[in-house]
C-alpha positions as CSV (number, residue, x, y, z in Angstrom):
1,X,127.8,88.0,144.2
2,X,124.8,89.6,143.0
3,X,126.4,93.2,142.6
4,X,127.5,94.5,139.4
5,X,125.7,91.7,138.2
6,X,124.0,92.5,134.6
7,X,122.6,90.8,131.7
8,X,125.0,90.6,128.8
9,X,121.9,89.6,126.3
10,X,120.1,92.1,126.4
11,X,123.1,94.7,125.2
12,X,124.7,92.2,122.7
13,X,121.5,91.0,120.8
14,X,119.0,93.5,120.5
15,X,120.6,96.3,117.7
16,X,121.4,92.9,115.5
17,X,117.6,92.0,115.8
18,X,116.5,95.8,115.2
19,X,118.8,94.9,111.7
20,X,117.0,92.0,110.9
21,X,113.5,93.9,111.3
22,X,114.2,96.6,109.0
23,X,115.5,94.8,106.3
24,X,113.0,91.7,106.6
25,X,110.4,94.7,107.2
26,X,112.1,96.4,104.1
27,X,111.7,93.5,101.6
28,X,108.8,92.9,102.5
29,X,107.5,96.1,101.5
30,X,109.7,95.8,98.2
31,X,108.4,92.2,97.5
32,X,104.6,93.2,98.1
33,X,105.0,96.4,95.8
34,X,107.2,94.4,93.1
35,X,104.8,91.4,93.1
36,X,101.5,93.7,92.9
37,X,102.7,95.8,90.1
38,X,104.1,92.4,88.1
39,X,101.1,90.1,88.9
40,X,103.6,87.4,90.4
41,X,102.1,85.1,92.8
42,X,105.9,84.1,93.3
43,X,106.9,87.5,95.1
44,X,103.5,87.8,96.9
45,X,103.6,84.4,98.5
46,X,107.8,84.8,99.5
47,X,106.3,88.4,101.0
48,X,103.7,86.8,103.1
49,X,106.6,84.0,103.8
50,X,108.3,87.5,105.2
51,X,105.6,88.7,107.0
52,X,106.2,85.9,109.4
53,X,109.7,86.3,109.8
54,X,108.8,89.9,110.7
55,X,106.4,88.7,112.9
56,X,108.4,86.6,115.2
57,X,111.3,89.3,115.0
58,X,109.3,92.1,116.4
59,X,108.1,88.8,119.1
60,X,111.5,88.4,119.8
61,X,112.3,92.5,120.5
62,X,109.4,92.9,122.6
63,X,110.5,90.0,124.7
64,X,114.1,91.6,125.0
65,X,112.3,94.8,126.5
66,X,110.4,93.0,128.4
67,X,113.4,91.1,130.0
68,X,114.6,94.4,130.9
69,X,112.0,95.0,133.1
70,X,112.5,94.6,137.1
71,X,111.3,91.1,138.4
């Protein structure tokens, strides 16, 4: 039962995560440029809203690699 057995997850959800980090990690870096050079506390606070998000996205791709690891 065991052969040929493989884990569907980790092929199927980890290039739509690597997606979500570059453009969350691209905003960001838009929102913290545009809100320095405009003075907006708006942009700055919705970045480090984004930093987060980037935050628990790279948490959730190192947790996919590590679920490839042998038990």
């Amino acid at each position: 039962m065991a052969e040929g057995h493989e884990h569907v997850s980790e092929i199927k959800y980890e290039k739509p995560l690597w997606w979500a980090f570059g453009l969350t990690t691209t905003f960001l870096v838009v929102e913290v440029i545009g809100g320095l050079l405009t003075n907006s506390l708006a942009l700055l606070s919705d970045a480090a809203h984004m930093g987060t998000d980037v935050i628990a996205l790279a948490i959730s791709l190192f947790a996919v690699r590590m679920s490839r690891k042998p038990p």
